[in-house]
Backbone as numpy.savetxt, mean C-alpha at the origin, in Angstrom:
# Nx Ny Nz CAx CAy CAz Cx Cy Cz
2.55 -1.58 -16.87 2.71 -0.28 -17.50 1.66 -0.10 -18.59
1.19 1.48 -18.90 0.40 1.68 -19.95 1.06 2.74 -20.84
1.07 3.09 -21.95 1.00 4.13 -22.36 1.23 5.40 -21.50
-0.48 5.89 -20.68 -0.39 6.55 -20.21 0.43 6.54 -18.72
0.72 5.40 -17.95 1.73 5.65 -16.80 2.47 4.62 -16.94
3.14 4.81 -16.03 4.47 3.96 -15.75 4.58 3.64 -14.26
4.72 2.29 -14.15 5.19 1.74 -12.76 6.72 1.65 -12.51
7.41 2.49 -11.43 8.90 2.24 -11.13 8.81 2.73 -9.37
10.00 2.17 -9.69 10.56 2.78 -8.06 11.03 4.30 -7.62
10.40 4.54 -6.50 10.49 5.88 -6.44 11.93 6.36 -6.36
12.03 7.67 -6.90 13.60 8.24 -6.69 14.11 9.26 -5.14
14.75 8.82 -4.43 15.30 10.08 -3.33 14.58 11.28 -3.39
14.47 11.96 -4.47 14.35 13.35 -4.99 12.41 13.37 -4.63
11.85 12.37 -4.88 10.69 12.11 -5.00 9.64 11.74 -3.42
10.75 11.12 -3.03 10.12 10.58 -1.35 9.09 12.09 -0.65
9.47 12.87 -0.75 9.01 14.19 0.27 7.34 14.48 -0.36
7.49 14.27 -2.01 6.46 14.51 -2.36 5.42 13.70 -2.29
5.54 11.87 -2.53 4.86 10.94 -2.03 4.34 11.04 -0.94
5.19 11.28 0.44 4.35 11.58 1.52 3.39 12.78 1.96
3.53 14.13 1.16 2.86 14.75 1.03 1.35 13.98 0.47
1.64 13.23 -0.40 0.51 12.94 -1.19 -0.10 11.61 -0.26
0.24 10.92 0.60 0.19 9.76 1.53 -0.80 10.56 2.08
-0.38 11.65 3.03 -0.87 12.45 4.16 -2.33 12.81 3.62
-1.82 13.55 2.18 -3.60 14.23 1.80 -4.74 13.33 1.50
-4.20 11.90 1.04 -4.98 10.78 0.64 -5.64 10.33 1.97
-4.82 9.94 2.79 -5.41 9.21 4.58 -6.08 10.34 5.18
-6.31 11.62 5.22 -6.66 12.51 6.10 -7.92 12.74 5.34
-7.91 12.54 4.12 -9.30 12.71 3.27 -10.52 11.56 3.39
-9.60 10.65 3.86 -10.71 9.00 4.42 -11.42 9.44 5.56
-13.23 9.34 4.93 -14.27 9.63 6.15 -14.15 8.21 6.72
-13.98 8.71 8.20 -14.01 7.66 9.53 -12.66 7.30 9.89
-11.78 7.47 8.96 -10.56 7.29 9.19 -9.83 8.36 10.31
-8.93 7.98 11.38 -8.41 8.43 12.46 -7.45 9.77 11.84
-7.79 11.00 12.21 -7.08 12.00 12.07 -5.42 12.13 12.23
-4.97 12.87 12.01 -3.66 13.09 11.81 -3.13 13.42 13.79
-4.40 14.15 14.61 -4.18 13.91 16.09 -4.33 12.97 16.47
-5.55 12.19 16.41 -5.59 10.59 16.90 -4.48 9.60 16.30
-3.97 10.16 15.62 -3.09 8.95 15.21 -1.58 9.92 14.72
-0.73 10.55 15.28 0.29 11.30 15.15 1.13 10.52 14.99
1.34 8.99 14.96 2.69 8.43 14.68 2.50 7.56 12.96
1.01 7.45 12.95 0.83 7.26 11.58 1.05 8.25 10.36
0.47 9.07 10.34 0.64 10.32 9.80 2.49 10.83 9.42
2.73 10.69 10.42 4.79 11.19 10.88 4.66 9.96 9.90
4.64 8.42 9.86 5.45 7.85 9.00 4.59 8.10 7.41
3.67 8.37 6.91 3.18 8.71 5.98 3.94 9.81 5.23
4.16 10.79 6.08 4.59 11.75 5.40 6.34 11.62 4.88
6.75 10.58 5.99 8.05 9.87 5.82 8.22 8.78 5.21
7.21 8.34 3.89 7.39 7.25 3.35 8.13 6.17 2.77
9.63 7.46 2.56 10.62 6.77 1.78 11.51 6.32 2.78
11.32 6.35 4.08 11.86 5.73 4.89 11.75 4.30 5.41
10.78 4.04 4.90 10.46 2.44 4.87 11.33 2.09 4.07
11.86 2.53 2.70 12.50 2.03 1.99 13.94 1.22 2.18
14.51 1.99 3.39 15.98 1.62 4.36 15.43 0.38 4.90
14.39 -0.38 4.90 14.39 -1.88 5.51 15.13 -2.50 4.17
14.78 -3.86 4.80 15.36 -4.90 3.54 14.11 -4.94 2.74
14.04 -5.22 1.20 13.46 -6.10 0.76 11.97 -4.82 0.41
12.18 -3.93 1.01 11.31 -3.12 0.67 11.01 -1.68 -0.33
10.03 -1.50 -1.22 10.05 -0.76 -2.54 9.15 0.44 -2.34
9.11 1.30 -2.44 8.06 2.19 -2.97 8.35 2.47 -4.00
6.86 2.33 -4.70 6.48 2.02 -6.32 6.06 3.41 -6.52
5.84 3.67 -7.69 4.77 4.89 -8.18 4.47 4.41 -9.25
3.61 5.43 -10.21 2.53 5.43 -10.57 2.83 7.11 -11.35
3.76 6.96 -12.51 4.14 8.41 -13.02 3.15 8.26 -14.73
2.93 9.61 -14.68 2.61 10.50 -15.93 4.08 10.23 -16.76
3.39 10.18 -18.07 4.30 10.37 -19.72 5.02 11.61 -19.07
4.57 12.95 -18.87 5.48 13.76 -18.04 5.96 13.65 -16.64
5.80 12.59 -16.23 6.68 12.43 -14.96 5.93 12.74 -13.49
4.65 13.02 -13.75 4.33 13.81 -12.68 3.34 12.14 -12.04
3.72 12.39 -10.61 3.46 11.25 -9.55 2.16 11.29 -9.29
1.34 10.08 -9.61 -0.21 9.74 -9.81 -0.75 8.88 -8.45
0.66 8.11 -8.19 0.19 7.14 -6.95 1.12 6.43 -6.33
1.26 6.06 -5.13 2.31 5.72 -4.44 1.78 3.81 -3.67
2.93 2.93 -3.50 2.14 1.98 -2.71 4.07 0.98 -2.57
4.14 0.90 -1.18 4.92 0.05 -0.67 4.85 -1.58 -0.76
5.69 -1.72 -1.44 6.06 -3.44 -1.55 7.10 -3.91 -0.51
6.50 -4.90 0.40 7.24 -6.03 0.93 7.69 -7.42 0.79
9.03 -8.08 0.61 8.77 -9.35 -0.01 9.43 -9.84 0.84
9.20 -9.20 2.42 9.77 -9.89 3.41 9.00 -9.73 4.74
8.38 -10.07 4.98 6.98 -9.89 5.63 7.64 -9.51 6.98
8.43 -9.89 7.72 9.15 -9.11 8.60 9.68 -7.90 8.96
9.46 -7.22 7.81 9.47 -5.57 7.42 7.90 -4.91 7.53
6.76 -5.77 7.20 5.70 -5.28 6.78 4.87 -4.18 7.84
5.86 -4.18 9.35 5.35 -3.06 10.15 3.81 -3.43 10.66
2.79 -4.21 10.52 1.69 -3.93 11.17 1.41 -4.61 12.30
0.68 -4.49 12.98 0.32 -5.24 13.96 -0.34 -7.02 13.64
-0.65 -7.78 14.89 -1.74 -8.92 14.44 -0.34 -9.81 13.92
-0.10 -10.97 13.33 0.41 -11.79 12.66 0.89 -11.66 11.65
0.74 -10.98 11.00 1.38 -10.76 9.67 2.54 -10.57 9.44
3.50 -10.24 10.32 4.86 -10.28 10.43 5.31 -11.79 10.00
4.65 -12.87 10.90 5.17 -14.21 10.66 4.83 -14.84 9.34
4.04 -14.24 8.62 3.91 -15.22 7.47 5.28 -15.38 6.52
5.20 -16.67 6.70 6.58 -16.96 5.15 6.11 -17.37 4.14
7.25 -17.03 3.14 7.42 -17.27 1.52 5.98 -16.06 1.01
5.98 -15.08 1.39 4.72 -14.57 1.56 5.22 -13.22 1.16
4.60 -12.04 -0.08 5.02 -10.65 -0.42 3.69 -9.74 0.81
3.74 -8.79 1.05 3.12 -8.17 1.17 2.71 -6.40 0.87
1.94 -5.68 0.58 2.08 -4.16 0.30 0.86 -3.58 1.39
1.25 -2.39 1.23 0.59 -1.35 2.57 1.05 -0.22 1.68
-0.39 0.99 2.64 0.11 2.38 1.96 -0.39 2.75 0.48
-1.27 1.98 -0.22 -1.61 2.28 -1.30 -2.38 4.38 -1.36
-1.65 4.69 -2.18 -2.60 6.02 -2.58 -2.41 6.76 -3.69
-4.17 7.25 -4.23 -3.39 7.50 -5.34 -4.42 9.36 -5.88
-3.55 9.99 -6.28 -3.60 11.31 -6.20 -5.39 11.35 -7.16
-6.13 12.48 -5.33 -7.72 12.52 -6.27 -8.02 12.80 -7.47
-6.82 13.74 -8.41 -7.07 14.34 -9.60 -7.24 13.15 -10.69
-6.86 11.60 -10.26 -6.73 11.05 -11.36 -6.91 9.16 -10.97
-8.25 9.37 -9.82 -8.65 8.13 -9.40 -9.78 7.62 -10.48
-9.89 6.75 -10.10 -11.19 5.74 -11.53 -10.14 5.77 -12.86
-8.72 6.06 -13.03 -8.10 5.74 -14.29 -7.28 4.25 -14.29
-7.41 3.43 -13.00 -6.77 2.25 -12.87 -5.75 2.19 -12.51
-4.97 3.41 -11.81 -3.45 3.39 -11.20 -3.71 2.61 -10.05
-4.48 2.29 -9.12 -4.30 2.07 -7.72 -4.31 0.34 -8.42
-4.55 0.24 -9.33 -5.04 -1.89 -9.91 -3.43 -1.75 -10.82
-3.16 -0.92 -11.09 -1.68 -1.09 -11.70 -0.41 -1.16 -10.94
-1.07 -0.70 -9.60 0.57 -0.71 -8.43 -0.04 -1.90 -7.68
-0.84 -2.07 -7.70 -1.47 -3.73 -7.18 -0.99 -4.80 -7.66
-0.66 -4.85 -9.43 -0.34 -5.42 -10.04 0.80 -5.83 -10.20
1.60 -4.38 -9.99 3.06 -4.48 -10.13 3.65 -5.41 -8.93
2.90 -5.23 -7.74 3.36 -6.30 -6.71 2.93 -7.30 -6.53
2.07 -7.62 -7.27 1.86 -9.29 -7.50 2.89 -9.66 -8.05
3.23 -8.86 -9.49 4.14 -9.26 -10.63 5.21 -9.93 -9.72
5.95 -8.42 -8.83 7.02 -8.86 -8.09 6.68 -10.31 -7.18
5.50 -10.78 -6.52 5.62 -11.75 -5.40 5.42 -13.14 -6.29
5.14 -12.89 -7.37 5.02 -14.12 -8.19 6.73 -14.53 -8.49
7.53 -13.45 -8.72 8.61 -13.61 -9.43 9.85 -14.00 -8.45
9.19 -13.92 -7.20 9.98 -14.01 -5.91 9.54 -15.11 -5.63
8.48 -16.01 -6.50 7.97 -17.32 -5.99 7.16 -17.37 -4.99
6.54 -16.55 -4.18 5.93 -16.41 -2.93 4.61 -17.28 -3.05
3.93 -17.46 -2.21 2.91 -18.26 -2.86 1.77 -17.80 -2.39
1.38 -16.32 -1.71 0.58 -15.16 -1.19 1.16 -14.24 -1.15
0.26 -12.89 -1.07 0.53 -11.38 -0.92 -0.78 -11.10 -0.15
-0.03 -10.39 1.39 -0.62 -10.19 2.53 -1.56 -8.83 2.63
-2.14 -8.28 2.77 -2.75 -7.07 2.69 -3.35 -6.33 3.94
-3.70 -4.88 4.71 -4.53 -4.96 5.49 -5.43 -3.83 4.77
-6.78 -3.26 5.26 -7.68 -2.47 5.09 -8.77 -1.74 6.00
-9.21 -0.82 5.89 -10.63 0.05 6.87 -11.12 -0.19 6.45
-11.99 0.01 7.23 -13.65 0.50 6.77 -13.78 1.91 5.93
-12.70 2.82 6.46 -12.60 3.82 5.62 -12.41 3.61 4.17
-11.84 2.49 3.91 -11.27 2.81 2.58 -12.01 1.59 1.72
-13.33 1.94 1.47 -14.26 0.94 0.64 -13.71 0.55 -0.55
-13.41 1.98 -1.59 -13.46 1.75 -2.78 -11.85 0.79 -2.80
-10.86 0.90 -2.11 -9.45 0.08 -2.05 -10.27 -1.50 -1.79
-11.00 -1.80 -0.46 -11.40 -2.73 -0.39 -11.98 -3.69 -1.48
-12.95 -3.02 -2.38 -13.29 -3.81 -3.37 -12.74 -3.96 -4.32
-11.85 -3.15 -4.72 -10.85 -3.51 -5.60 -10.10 -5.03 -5.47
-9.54 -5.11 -4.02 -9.02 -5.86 -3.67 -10.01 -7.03 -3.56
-10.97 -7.17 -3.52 -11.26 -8.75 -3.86 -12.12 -8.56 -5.74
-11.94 -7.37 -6.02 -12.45 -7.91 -7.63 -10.89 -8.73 -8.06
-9.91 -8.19 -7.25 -8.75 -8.55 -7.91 -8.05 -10.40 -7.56
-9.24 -10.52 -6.57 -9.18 -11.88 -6.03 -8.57 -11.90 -4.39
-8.24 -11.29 -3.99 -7.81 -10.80 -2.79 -9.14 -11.57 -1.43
-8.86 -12.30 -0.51 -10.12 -12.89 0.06 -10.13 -12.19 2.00
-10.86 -12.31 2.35 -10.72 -11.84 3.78 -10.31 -12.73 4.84
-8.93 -12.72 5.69 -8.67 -13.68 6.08 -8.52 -13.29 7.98
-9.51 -13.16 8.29 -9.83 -13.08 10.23 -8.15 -13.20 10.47
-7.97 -14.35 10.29 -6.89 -14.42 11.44 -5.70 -13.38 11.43
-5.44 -12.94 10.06 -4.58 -11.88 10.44 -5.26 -9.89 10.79
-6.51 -10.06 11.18 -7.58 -9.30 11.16 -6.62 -8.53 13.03
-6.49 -6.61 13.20 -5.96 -6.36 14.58 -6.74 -4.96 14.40
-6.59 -4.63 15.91 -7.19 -3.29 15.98 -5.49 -2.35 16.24
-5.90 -1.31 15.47 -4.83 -0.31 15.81 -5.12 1.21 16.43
-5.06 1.33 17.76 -5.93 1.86 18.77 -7.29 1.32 18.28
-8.59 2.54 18.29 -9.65 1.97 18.72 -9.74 1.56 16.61
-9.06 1.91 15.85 -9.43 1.28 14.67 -9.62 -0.07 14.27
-10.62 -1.06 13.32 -10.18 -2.06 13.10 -9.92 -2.16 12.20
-8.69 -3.31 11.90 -7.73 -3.50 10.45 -8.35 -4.90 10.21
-8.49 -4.34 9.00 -9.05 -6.16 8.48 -7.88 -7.03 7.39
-7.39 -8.13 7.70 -6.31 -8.98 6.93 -7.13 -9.49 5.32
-6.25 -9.39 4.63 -6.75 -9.89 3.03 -5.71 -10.62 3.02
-5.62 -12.14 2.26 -4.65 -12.96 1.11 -4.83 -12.93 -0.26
-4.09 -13.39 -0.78 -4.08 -13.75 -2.30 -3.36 -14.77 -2.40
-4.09 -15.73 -2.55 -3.20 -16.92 -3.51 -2.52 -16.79 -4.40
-1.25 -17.41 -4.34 -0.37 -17.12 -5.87 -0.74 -18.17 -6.62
């Protein structure tokens, strides 16, 4: 948490608007698969808080001193929930997050490294001893974040989703 935002869990009331803001974030990624090429991604984007009905799983935000929603990003601390393709389902003792986004009006202020953070916080505190990650090519500036933050590239949990490729990240705890 800073001053200026606050990391919590999203509220019921709040889900409709996160995925609004999911949808405008992924559809704005050059090279990234459109909302036609990819109609079942998109449907769960815009349905974000529905991930939340698994076990073990959070959507975080990323609120304004006035309340208003800066950035959204799903925590898993049960990797069997984590939904992606490739291996990553099987990893144990292992957190993982997906879905990071964070509203254009107020990127380069460090929200997307503060909901990053918040789920380390959580996979450290859960004892885990990694936090699983995937990424595009579309999404550079997420990518480097993720290894300034120590985050390393790990092939083997690396899948294509149709003709996209997803690349696997770890983090050592």
């Amino acid at each position: 948490m800073t001053k200026e935002y606050t990391i919590r869990n999203a509220k019921l009331n709040e889900f409709k608007e996160i995925g609004k803001l999911m949808v405008a974030v992924y559809s704005q990624l050059e090279g990234f698969p459109t909302a036609s090429e990819q109609p079942n991604y998109y449907k769960m984007l815009a349905n974000i808080g529905e991930l939340t009905q698994k076990p073990d799983t959070e959507l975080l935000i990323a609120v304004s001193a006035d309340d208003h929603i800066m950035g959204g990003i799903v925590y898993f601390s049960d990797m069997q929930y984590y939904g992606s393709e490739g291996i990553a389902t099987q990893e144990k003792n292992t957190s993982g997050f997906r879905l990071l986004a964070v509203n254009p009006s107020t990127r380069g202020k460090g929200i997307g490294k503060l909901l990053i953070q918040e789920c380390i916080a959580k996979a450290k505190a859960k004892k885990h001893c990694q936090i699983v990650i995937h990424t595009t090519m579309a999404m550079q500036i997420a990518w480097k974040m993720y290894e300034n933050l120590g985050f390393k590239r790990s092939e083997d949990l690396d899948f294509m989703q149709g003709s996209l490729s997803v690349f696997g990240f770890r983090l050592l705890l």
